[in-house]
C-alpha positions as YAML, in Angstrom:
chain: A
units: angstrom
residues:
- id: 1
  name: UNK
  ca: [0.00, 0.00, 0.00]
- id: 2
  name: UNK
  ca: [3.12, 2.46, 0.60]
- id: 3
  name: UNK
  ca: [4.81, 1.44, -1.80]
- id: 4
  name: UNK
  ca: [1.54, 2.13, -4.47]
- id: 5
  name: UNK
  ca: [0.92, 5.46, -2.44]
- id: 6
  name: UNK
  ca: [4.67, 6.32, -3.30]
- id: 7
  name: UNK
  ca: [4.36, 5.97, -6.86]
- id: 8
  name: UNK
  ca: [1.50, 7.67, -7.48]
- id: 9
  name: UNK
  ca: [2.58, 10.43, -5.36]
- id: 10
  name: UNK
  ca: [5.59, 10.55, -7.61]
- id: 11
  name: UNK
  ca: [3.47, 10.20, -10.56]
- id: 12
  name: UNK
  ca: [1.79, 13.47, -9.41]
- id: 13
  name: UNK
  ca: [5.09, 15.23, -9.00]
- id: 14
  name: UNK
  ca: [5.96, 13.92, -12.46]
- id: 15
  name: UNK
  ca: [2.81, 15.14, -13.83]
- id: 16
  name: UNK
  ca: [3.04, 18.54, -12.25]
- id: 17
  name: UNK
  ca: [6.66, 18.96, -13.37]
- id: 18
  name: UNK
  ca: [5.51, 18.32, -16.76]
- id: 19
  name: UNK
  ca: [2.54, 20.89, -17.05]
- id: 20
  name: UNK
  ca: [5.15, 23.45, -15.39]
- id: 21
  name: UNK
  ca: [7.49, 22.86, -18.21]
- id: 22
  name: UNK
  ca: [4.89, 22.96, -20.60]
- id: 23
  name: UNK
  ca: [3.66, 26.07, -19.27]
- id: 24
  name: UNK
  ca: [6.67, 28.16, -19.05]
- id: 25
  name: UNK
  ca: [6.94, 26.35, -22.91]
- id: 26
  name: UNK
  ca: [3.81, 27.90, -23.52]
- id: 27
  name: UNK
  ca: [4.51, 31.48, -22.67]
- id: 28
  name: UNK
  ca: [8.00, 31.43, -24.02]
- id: 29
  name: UNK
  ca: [6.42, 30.77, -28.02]
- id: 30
  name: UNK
  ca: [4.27, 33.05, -26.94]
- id: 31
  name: UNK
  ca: [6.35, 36.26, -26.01]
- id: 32
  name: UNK
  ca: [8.43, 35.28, -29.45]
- id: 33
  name: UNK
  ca: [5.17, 34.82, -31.48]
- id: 34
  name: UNK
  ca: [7.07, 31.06, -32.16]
- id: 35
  name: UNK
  ca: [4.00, 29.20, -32.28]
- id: 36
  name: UNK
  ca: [4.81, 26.23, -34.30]
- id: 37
  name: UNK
  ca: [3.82, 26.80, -38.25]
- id: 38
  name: UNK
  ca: [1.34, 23.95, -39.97]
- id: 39
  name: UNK
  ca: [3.66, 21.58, -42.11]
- id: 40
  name: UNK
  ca: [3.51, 23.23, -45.74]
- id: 41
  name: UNK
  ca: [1.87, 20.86, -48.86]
- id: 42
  name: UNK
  ca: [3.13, 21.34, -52.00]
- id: 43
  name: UNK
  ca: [2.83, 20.71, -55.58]
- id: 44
  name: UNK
  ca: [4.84, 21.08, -58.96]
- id: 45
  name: UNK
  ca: [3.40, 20.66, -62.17]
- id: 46
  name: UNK
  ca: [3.53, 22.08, -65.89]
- id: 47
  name: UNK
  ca: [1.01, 24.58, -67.08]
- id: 48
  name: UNK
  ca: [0.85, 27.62, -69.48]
- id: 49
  name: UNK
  ca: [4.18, 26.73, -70.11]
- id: 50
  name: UNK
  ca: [5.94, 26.75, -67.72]
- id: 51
  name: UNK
  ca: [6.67, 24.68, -64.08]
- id: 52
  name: UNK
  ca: [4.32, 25.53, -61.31]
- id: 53
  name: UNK
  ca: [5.34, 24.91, -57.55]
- id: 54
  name: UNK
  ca: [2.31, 25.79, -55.27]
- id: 55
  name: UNK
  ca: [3.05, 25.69, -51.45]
- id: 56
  name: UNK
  ca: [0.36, 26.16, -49.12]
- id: 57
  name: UNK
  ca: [0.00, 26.21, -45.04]
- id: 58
  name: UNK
  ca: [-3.07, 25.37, -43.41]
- id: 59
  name: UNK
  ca: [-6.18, 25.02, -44.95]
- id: 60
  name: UNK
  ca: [-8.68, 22.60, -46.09]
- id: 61
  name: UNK
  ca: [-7.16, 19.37, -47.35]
- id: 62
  name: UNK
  ca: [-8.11, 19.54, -50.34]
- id: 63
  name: UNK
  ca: [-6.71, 22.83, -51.07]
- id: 64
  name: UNK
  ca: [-4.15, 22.14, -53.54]
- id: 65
  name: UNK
  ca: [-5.98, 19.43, -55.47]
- id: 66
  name: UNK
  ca: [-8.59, 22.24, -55.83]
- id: 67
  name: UNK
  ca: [-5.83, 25.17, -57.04]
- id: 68
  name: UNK
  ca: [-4.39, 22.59, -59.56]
- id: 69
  name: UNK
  ca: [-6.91, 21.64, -61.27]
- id: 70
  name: UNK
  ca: [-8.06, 25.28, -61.41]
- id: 71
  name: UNK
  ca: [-5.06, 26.58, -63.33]
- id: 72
  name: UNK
  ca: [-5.58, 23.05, -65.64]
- id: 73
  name: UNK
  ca: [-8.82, 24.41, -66.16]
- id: 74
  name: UNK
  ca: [-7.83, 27.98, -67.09]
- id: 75
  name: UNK
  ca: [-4.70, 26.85, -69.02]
- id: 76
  name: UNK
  ca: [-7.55, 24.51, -71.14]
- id: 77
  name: UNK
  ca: [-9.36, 28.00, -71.76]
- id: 78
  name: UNK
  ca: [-6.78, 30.35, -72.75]
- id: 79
  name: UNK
  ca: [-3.96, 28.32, -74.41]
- id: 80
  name: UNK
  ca: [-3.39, 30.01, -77.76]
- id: 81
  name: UNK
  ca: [-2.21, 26.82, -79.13]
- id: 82
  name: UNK
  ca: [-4.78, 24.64, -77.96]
- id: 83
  name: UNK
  ca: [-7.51, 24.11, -80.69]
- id: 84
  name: UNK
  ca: [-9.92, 23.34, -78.12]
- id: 85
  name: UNK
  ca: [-9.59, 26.60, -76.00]
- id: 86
  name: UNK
  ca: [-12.05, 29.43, -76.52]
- id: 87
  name: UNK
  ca: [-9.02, 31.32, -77.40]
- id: 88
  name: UNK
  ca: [-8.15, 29.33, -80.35]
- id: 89
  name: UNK
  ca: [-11.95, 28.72, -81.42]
- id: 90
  name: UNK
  ca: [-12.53, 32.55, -81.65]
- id: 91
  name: UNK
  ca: [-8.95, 33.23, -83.55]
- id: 92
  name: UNK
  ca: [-10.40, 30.08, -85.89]
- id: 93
  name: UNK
  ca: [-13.96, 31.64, -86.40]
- id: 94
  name: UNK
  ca: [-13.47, 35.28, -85.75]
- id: 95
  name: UNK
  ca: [-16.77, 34.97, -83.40]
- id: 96
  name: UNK
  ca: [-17.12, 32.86, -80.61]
- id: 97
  name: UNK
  ca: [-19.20, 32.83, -77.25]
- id: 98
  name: UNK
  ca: [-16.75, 32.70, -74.75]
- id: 99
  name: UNK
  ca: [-16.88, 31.13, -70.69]
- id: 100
  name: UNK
  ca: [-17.08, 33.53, -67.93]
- id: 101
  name: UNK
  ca: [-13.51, 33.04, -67.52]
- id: 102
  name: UNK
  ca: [-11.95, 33.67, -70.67]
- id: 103
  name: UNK
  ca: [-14.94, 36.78, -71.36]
- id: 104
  name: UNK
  ca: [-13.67, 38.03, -67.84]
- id: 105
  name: UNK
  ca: [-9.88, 38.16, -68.50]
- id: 106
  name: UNK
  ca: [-10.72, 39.50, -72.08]
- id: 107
  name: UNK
  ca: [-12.52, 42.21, -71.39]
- id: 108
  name: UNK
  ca: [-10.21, 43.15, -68.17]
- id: 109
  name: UNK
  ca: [-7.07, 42.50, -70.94]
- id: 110
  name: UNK
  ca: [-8.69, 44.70, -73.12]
- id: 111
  name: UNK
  ca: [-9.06, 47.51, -70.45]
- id: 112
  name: UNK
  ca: [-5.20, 47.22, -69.51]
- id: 113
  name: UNK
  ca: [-4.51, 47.82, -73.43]
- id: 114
  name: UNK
  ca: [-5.82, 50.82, -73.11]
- id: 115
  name: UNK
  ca: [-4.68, 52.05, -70.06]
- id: 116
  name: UNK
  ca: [-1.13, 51.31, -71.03]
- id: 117
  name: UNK
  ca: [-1.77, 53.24, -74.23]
- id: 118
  name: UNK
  ca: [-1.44, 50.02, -76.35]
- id: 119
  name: UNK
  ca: [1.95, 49.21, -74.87]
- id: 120
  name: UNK
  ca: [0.21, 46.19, -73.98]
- id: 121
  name: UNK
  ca: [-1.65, 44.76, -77.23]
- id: 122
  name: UNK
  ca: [-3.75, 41.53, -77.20]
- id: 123
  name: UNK
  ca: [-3.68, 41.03, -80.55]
- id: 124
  name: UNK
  ca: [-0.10, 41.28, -81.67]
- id: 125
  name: UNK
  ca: [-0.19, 37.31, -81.81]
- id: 126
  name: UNK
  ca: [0.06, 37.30, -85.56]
- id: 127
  name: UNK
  ca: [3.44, 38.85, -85.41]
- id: 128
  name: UNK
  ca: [4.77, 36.65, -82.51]
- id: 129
  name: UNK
  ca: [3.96, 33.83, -84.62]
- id: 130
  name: UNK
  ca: [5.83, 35.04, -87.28]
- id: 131
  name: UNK
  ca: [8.81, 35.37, -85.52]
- id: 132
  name: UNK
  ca: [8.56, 31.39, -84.37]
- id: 133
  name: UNK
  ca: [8.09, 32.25, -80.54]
- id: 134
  name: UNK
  ca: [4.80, 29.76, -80.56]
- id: 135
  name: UNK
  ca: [6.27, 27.26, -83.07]
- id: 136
  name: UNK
  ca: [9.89, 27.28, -81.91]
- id: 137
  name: UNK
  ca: [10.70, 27.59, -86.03]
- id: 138
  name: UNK
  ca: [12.87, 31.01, -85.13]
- id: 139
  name: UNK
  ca: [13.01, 33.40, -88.31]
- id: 140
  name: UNK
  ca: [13.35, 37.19, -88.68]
- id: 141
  name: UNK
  ca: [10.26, 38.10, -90.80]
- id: 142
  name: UNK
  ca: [10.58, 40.58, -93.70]
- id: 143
  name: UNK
  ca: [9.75, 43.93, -93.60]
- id: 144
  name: UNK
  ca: [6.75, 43.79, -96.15]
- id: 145
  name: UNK
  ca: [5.51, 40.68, -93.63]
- id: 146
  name: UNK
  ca: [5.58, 42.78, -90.73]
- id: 147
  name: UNK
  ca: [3.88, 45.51, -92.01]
- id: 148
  name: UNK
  ca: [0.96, 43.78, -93.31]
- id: 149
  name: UNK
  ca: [0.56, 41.90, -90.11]
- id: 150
  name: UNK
  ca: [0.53, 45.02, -88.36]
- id: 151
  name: UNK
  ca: [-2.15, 46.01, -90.13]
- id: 152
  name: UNK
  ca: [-4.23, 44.03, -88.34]
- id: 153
  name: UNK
  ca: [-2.39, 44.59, -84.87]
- id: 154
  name: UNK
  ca: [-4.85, 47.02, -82.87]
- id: 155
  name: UNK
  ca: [-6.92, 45.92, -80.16]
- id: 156
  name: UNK
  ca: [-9.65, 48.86, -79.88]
- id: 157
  name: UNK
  ca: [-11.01, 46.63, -82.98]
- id: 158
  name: UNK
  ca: [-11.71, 43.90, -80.57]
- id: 159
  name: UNK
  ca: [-15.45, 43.66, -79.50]
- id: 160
  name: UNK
  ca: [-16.68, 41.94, -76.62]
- id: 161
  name: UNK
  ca: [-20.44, 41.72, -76.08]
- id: 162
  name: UNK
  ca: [-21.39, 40.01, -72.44]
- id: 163
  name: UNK
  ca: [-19.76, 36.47, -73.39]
- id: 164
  name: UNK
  ca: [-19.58, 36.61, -77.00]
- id: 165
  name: UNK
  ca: [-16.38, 38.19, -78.74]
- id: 166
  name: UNK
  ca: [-15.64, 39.06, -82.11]
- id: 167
  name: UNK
  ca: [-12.55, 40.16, -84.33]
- id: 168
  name: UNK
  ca: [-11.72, 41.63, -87.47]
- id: 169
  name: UNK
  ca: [-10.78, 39.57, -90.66]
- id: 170
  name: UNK
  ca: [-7.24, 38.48, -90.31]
- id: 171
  name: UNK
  ca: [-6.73, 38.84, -86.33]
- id: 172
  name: UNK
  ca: [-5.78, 36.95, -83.69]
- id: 173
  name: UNK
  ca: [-5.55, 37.26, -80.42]
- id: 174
  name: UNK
  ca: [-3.28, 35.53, -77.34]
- id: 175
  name: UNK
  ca: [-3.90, 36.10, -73.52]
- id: 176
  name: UNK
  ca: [0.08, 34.68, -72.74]
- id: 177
  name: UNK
  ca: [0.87, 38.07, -71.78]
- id: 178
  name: UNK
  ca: [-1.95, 38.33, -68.62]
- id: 179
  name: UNK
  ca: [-3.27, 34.52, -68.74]
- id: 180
  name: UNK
  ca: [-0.54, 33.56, -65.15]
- id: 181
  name: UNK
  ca: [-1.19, 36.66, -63.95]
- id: 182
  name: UNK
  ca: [-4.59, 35.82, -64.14]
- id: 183
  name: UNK
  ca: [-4.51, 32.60, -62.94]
- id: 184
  name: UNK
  ca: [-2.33, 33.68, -59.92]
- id: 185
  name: UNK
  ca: [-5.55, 35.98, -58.76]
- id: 186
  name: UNK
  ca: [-7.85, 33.06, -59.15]
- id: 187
  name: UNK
  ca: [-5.79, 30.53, -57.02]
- id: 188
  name: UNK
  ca: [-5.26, 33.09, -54.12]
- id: 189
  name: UNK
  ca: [-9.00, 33.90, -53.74]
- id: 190
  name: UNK
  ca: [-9.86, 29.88, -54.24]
- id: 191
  name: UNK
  ca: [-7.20, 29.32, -51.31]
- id: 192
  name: UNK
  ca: [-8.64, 31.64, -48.88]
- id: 193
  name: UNK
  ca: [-11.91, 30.06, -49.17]
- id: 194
  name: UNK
  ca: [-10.48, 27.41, -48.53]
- id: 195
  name: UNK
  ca: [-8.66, 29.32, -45.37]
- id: 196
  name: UNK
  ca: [-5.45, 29.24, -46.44]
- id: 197
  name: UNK
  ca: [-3.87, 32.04, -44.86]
- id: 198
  name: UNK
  ca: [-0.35, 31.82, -45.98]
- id: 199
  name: UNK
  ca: [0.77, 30.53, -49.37]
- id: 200
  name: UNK
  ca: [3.80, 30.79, -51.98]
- id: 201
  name: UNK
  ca: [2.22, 30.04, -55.33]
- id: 202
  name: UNK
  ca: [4.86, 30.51, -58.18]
- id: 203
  name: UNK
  ca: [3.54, 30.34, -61.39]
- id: 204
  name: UNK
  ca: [7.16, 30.63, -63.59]
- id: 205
  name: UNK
  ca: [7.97, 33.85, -63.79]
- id: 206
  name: UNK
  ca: [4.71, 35.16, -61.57]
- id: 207
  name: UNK
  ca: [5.49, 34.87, -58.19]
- id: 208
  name: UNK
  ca: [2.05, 35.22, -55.54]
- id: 209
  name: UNK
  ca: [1.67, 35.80, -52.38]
- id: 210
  name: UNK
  ca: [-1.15, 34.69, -50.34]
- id: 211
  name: UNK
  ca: [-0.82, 36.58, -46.42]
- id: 212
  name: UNK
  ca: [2.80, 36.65, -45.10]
- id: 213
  name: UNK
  ca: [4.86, 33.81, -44.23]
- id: 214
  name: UNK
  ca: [3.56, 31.12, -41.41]
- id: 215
  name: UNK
  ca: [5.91, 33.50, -38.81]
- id: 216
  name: UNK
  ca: [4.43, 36.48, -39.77]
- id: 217
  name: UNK
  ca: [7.82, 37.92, -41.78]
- id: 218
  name: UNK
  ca: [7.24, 38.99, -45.37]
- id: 219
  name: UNK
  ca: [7.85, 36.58, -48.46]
- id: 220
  name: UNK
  ca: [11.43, 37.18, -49.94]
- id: 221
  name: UNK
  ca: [11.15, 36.90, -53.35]
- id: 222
  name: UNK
  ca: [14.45, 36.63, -55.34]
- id: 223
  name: UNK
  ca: [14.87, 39.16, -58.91]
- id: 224
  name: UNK
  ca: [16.76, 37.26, -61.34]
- id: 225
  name: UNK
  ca: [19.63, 39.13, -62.67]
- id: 226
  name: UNK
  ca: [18.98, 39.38, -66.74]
- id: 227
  name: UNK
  ca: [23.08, 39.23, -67.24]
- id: 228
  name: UNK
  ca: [23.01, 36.26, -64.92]
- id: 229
  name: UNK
  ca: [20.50, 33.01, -65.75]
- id: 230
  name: UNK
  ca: [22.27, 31.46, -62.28]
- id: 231
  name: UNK
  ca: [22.17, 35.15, -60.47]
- id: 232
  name: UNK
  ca: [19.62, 36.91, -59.01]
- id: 233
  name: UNK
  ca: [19.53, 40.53, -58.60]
- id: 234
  name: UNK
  ca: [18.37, 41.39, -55.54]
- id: 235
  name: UNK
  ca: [14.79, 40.41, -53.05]
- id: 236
  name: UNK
  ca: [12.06, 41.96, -52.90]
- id: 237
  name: UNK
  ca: [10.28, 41.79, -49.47]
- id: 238
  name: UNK
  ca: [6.31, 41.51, -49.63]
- id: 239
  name: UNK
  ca: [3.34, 40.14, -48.21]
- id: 240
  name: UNK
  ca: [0.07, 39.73, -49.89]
- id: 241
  name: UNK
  ca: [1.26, 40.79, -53.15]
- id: 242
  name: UNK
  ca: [2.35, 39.52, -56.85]
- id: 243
  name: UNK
  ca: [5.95, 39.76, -58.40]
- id: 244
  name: UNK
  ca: [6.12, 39.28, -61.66]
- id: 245
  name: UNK
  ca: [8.91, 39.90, -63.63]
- id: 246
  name: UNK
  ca: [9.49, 39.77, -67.94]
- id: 247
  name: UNK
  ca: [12.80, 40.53, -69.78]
- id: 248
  name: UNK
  ca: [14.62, 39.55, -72.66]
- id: 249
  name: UNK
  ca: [16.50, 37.03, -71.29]
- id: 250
  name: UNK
  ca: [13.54, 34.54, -70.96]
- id: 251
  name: UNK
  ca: [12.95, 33.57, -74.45]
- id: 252
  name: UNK
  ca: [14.84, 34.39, -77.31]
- id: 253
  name: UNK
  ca: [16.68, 33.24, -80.69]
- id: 254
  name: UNK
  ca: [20.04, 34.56, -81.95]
- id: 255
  name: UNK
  ca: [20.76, 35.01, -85.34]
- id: 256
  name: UNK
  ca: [23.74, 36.66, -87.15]
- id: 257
  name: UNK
  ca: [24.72, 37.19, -84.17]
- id: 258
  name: UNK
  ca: [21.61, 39.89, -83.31]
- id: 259
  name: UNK
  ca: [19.20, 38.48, -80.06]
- id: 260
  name: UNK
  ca: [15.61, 38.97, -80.80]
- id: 261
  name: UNK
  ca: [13.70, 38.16, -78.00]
- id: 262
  name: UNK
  ca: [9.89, 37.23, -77.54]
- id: 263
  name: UNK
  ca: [8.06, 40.92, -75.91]
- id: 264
  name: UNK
  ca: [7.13, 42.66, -78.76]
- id: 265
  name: UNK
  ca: [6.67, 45.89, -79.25]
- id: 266
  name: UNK
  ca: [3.31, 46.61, -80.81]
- id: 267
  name: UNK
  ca: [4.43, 50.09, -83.05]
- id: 268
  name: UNK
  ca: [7.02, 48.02, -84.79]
- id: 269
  name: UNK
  ca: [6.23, 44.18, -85.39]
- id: 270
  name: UNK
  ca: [9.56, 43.67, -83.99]
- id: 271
  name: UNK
  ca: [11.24, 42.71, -80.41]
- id: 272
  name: UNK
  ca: [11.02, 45.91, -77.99]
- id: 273
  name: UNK
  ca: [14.13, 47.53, -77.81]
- id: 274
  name: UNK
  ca: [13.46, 50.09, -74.94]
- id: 275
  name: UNK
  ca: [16.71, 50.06, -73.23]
- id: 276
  name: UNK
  ca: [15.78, 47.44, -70.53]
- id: 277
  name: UNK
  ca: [16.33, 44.39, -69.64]
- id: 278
  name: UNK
  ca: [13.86, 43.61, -67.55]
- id: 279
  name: UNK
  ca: [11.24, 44.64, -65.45]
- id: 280
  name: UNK
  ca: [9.85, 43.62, -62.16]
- id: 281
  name: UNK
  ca: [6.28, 44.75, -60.63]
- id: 282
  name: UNK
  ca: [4.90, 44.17, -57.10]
- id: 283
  name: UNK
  ca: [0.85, 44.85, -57.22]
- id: 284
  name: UNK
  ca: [-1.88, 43.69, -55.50]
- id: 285
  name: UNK
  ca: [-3.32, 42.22, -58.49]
- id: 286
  name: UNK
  ca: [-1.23, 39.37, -60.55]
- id: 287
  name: UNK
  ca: [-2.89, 40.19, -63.85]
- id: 288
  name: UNK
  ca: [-2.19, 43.95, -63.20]
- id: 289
  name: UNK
  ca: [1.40, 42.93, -62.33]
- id: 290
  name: UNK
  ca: [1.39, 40.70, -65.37]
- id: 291
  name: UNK
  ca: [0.25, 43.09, -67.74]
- id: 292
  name: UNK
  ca: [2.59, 45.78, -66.61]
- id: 293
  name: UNK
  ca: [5.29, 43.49, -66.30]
- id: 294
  name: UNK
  ca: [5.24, 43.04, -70.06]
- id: 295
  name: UNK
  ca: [3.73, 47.13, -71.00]
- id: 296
  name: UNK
  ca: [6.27, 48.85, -68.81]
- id: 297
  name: UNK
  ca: [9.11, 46.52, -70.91]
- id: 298
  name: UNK
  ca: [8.22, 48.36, -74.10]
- id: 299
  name: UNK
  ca: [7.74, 51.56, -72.67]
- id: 300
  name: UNK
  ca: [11.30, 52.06, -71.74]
- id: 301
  name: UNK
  ca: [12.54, 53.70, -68.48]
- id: 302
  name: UNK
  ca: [11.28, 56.77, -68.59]
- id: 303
  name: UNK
  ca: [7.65, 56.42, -70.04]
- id: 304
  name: UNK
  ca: [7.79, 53.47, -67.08]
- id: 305
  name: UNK
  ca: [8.44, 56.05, -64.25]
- id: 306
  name: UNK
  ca: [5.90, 58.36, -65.86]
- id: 307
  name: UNK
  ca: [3.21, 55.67, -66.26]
- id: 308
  name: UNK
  ca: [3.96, 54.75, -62.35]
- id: 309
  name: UNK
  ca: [3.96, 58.65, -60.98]
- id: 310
  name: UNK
  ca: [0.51, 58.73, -63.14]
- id: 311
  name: UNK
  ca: [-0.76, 55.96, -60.88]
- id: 312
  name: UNK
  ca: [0.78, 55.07, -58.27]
- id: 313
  name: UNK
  ca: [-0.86, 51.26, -57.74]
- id: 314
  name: UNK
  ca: [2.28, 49.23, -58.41]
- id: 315
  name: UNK
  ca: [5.60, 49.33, -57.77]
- id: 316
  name: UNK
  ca: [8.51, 48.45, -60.16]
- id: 317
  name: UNK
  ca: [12.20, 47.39, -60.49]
- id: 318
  name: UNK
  ca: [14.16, 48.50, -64.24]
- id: 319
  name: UNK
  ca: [16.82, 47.34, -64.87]
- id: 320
  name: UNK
  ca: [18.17, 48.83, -67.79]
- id: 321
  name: UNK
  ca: [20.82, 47.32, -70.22]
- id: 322
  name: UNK
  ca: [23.57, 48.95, -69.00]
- id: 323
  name: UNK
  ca: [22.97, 46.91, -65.76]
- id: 324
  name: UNK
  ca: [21.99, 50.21, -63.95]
- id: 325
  name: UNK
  ca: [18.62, 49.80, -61.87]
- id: 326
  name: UNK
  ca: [15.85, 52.13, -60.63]
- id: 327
  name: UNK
  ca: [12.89, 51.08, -58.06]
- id: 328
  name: UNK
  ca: [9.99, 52.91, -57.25]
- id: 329
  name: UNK
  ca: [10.13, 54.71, -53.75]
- id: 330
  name: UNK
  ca: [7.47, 52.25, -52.22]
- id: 331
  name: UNK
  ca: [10.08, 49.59, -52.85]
- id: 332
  name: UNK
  ca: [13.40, 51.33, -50.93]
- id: 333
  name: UNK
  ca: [12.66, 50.01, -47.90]
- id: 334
  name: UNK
  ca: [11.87, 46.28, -49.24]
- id: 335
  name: UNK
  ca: [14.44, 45.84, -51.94]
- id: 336
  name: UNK
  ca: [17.86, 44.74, -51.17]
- id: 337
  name: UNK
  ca: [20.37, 44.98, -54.21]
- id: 338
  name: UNK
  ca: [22.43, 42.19, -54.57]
- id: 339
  name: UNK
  ca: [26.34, 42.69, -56.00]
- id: 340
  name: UNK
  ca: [27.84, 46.13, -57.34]
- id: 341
  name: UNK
  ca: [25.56, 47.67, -59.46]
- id: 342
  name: UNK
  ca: [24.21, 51.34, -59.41]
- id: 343
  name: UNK
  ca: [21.25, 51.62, -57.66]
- id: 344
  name: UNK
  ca: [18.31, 54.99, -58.20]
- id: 345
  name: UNK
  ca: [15.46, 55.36, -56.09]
- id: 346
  name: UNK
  ca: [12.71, 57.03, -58.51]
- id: 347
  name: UNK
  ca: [10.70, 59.56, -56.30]
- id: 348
  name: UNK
  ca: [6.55, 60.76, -57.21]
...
């Protein structure tokens, strides 16, 4: 009987020990805000061209069975080269009636084409072809080719009644330029109904942001250097935003020993040569980042800064060709330059 009374009064001591350790635990995480993070999930897999790694904390469990299949869905809409997509069946027909989707990013596209002053151009995908950048069968088109496709290069021709859209003899149009961007927007607001409240989703080049990171720090998300494919620039620091970044280093053909690269610029038919190489944009939106991404490219430095002290809904990193670089003042205190390189802080 003693001896059983001993051991369970040491079983109490051993018992209050442990929920004095496990309080003094308790309020340690807690003065550190260390509160152990959910395990991430994850998932890589190709769409729209490109790899897609999706990481995602908390949540439903489904969460990232539902986001994948939503860009597959997307990609099935929008893919210029798929004959199936609405995309293709309207370029085919000139006339098609369109799904909510593809009428929504269309008529949003179209709005950012004019915005942008045509910087941004839906329907320069007659020229893009021309130059191989769908096929992969690289050629510099003659003048007299480029000319009459850019005849039929202007998207204010494009018409979009409620889900039905129609186009002039002889265009096309392609939704590359905005289609990830997008798709980023889509799989953020799908993963907080699903409460997801932190999430990396990067989507190739488009990098988005769902909250902050499980500790509460902001995602650090890396700029590839355009002079460097294994460099990166510098970080950006955000939470809640998307990064997307476009240059001339990302697909491209050399010939005679000239590099013509895939953003075109929609005044010439030809590769943009604005005196960047590359731009980066942090916006709340990912198809406003997407679209800029690509707009503020042909614009050139300058024109950029202008367009950004016009609005002042983005921010932006140029990096020009002579490996100078400018941000946007929201971005001094959340870029950090990597390497020597000549760094401007562009003010409103």
């Amino acid at each position: 009987m003693r001896r059983a009374l001993k051991k369970g009064r040491a079983k109490a001591r051993a018992f209050a020990a442990f929920l004095a350790l496990f309080a003094s635990l308790s309020a340690l995480f807690g003065a550190f805000g260390c509160t152990p993070a959910p395990a991430p999930a994850k998932t890589t897999f190709a769409a729209m061209d490109t790899v897609m790694t999706l990481t995602v904390y908390g949540g439903e469990s489904d969460a990232l069975d539902a986001a994948k299949a939503r860009v597959l869905d997307l990609e099935a809409l929008l893919s210029v080269t798929d004959p199936d997509s609405d995309v293709s069946a309207l370029n085919r027909a000139g006339t098609a009636a369109l799904s909510p989707d593809t009428a929504d990013l269309l008529g949003r596209a179209l709005e950012l084409c004019e915005r942008t002053g045509g910087a941004l151009d839906v329907t320069i995908y007659p020229v893009v072809r021309a130059w191989g950048f769908t096929t992969g069968d690289y050629t510099v088109p003659d003048g007299d080719t480029l000319a009459a496709l850019l005849e039929k290069v202007d998207y204010t021709e494009v018409r979009l009644e409620g889900d039905t859209a129609s186009l002039p003899a002889g265009a096309e149009i392609d939704l590359g330029a905005v289609a990830k961007g997008y798709a980023g927007d889509a799989l953020a607001a799908l993963l907080r109904e699903k409460g997801v409240e932190s999430a990396l989703l990067e989507l190739g080049g488009n990098i988005h942001t769902v909250g902050s990171k499980p500790d509460g720090s902001d995602w650090r998300v890396a700029v590839r250097d355009p002079a460097d494919k294994e460099g990166y620039l510098g970080v950006v620091s955000v939470s809640n935003k998307a990064v997307v970044t476009s240059g001339g280093y990302e697909r491209y053909f050399e010939q005679d020993g000239v590099r013509y690269w895939h953003i075109m610029d929609p005044r010439t038919g030809a590769p943009a040569r604005s005196g960047l190489a590359s731009v980066t944009v942090a916006a709340d939106s990912g198809l406003y980042a997407d679209a800029l991404s690509t707009a503020l490219f042909v614009m050139g430095r300058e024109a950029a800064l202008d367009y950004w002290r016009a609005h002042r809904d983005f921010e932006a990193v140029l990096v020009s060709e002579d490996g100078s670089v400018t941000v946007t003042a929201g971005l001094e205190g959340s870029f950090t330059l990597s390497g020597a390189r000549t760094l401007s802080v562009a003010r409103p």
